[in-house]
N, C-alpha and C positions, 0 to 999 in steps of 0.2 A: 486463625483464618476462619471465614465464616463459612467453611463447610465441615468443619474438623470440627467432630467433639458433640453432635448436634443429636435429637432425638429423630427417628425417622418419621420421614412425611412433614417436616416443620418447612416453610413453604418464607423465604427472605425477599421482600417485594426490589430490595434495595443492589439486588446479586444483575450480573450482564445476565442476558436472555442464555438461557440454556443450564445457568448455572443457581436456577432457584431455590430447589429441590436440594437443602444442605449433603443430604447422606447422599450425592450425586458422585463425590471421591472415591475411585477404585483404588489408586494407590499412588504413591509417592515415589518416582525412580532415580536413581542416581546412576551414572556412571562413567570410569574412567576418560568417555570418547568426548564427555561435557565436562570439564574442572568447572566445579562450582556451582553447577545449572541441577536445579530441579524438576524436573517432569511430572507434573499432578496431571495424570488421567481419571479423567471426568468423564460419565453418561450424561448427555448433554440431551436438553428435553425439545430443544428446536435447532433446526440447523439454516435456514432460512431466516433473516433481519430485516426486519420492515423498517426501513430508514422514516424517521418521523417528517413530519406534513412541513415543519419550519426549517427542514433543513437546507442549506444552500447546494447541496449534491443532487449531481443531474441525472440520477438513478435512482428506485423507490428501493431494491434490494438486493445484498449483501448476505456473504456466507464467510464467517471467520473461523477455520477450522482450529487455530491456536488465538490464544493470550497472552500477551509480552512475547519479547523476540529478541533472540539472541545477535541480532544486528549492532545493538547497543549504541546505535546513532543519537548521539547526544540533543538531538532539535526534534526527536518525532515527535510527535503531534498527541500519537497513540496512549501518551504515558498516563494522563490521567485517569486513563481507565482501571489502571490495575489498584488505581486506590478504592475503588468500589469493594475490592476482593479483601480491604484490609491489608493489602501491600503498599511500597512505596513506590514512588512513580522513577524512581532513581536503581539502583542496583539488584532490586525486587523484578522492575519488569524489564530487566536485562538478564537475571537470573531464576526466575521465576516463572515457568512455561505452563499453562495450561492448555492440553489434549484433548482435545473432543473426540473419544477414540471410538464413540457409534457414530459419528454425526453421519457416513453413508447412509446406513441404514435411516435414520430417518430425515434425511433429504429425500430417498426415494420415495417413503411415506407422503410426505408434505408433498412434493410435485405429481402423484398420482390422484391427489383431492380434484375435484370435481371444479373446485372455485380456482385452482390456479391459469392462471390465463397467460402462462410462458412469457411474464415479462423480462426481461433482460435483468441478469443478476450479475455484480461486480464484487470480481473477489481481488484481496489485496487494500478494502480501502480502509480497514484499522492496522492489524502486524502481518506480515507476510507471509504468504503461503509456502513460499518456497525459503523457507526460513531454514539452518540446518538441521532443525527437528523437524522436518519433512523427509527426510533420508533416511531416518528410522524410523516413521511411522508410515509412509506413503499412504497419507487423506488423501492427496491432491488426485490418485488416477480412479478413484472412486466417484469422488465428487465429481471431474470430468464425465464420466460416463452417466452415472446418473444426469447432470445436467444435458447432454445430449439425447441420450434415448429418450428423454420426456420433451424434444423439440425446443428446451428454451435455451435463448442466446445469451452468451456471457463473453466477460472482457477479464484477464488479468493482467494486474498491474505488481511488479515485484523489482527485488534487486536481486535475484538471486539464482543462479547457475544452474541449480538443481532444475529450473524449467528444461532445460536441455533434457532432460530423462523423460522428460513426459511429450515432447514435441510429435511423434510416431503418435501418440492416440490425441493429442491437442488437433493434428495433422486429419484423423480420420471425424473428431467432432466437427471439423467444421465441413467436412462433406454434405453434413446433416442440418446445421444450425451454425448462426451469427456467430463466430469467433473471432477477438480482439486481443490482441496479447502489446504490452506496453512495459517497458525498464526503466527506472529510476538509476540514475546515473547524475548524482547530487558532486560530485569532489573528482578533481582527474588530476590534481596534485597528488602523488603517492605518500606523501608524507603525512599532509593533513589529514586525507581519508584514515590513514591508520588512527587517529588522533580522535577524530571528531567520530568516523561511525567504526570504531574498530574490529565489529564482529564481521563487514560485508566484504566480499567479494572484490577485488579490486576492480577496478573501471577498464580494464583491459581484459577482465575474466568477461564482465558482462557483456561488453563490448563484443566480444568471440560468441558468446550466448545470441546476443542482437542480431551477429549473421548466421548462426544458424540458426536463425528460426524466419529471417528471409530467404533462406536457401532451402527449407520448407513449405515456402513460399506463401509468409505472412509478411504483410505489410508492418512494420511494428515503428510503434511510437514512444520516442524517449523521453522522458521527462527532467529535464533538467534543470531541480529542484530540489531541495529550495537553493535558489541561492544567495550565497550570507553576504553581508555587507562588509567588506574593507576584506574580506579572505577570499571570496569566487566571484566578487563582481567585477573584475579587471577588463578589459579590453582584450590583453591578453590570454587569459585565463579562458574567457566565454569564446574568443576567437578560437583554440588550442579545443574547447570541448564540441564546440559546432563540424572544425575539421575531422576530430575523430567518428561524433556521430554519423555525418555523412558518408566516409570512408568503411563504416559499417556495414551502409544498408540501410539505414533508417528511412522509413518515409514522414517522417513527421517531429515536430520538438513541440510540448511543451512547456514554457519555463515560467518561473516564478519565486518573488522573494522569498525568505526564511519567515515563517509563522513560528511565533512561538506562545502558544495555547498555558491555560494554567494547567501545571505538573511538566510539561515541559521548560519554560519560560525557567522556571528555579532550576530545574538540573542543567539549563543549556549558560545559566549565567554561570553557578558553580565550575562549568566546562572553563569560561572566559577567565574566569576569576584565578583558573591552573596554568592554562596552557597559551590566553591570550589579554592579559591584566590590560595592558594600555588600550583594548576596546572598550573596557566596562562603561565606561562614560559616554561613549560614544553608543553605545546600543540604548541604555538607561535615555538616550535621548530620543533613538528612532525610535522603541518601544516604551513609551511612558507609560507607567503608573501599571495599569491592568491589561494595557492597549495587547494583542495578540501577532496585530498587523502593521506593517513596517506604515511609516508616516507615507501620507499620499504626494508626496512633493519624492519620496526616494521612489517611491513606484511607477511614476509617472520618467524620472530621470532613469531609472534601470531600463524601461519599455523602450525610450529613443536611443539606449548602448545596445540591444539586443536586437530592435525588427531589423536594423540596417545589417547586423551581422549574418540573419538568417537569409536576406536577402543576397548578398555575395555569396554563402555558400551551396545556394539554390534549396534551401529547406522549407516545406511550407514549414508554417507555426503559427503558435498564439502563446499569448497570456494567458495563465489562471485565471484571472478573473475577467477574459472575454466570453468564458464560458454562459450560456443559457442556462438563467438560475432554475432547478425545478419542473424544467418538463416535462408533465403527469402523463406521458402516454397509456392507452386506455386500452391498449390489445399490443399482442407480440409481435405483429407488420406494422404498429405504428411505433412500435419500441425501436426495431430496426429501422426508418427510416431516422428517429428522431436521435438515436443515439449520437454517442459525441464521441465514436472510435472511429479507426482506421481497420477494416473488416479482411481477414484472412484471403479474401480475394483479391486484395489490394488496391480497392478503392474505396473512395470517400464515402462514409455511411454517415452526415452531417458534418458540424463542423468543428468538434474537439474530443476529447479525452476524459477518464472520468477526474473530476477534479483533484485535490489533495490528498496526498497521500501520507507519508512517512515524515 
């Protein structure tokens, strides 16, 4: 790996933000409560992400407290990234976690800078915070307070229950500042979810998670996403997910097709090619060649099976990609009007969510 083994101070242009600095590995953990997952904690040299100027995310920055995720959802998105690290994008970043075990510490540094201007920061949009290595290292009620005491608004987006632990101080940050909290809730078939994301939380844990964190009294937005072609785009299926999220508490959905990005795209076909052979052909068609994104003729046919369904069950929603590509706001009141959440007070704060996620 490219931090193992290295002379200090050797400086990898090639490494994710935080992970430059080779001699950055404190140490390598194993233990019995993870079969088979590694834990490399890392001194991470920045804990704030400055999402680049080309990107289609309608937020400038991001704070990833781990790398890979023990979720092991076969379509994330996230997977290519662990090949930077010299891992694979397949059983490496589903067992393969990297720590950022100062990153409080310098979060606080970095938002006390004179040049930060309290933009809105979204956490959740590479691996998940609330991932089950969040339960033994508990970044997340750090990082929360830091993000509050220095006035800047944030949104998370997760699948993952453990947010319930942090709701009591998620609860007092937004006293202070813009808080958005939003669940990924991709499979409500209990069978396939074990199948396709086997490490998460079932849809009925999150689901429970979703009311309590409206009985804390946040407005929270489900993401129901991705979803796959010929497995969750049913009628029934999307009708059976909309009933439960509303039954939740949810104020908002939304949803959109399965992306399959490169490093994902090969382990999600390898997935097909186990558990679902007679789609291969069928995908090979909607995503040709290098394409990431489902053919515009399925997306457009998914969009007329879903608004008429949110509309029977009274949910507002959108589509991924109705979102406002890149809006540069230029100060932390124009962050908050312009952002694309549902705000801890439980009103509209524009008109979507932050886009893809998992």
């Amino acid at each position: 790996m490219r931090w193992q083994g290295q002379q200090l101070g050797t400086t990898d242009a090639a490494a994710l933000p935080g992970l430059e600095q080779l001699n950055a590995l404190v140490r390598s953990v194993t233990t019995p409560e993870f079969a088979d997952v590694t834990f490399h904690e890392v001194l991470c040299k920045s804990a704030l992400n400055h999402v680049p100027g080309s990107s289609a995310m309608p937020f400038d920055w991001t704070i990833n407290p781990y790398r890979g995720c023990t979720h092991s959802c076969s379509y994330c998105f996230a997977r290519g990234t662990h090949e930077y690290l010299e891992l694979d994008a397949g059983r490496d970043f589903d067992t393969q976690i990297i720590v950022k075990t100062n990153i409080e510490d310098v979060l606080r540094k970095e938002l006390a800078r004179g040049s930060w201007q309290r933009e809105h920061v979204a956490l959740g949009t590479n691996t998940d915070p609330y991932q089950r290595a969040e339960g033994r290292y508990r970044l997340m009620p750090g990082i929360v307070g830091a993000l509050a005491e220095s006035g800047t608004p944030f949104s998370v987006l997760t699948k993952g229950t453990l947010l319930r632990r942090d709701l009591p101080l998620l609860r007092d940050a937004a006293s202070a500042v813009d808080v958005s909290l939003a669940m990924s809730i991709a499979v409500f078939d209990d069978d396939l979810q074990k199948l396709v994301e086997p490490g998460t939380p079932s849809a009925a844990a999150r689901l429970e998670t979703v009311r309590a964190a409206t009985e804390a009294g946040f407005g929270v937005t489900v993401f129901l996403m991705p979803i796959m072609p010929h497995l969750t785009d049913s009628i029934p299926h999307i009708d059976h997910a909309l009933t439960r999220i509303k039954e939740s508490g949810a104020v908002r959905v939304v949803y959109g097709p399965l992306h399959l990005r490169p490093g994902a795209k090969q382990w999600f076909f390898q997935w097909l090619e186990t558990h679902r052979p007679e789609l291969v052909s069928s995908y090979r068609g909607l995503y040709p060649g290098a394409a990431a994104n489902a053919s515009k003729a399925y997306r457009s046919w998914l969009a007329k099976r879903v608004r008429p369904l949110l509309r029977v069950h009274g949910l507002d929603g959108r589509e991924e990609d109705d979102a406002p590509r890149r809006a540069r706001p230029s100060s932390a009141s124009e962050a908050a009007r312009s952002r694309i959440v549902t705000t801890s007070r439980g009103r509209a704060a524009g008109g979507g969510a932050p886009a893809m996620l998992f």
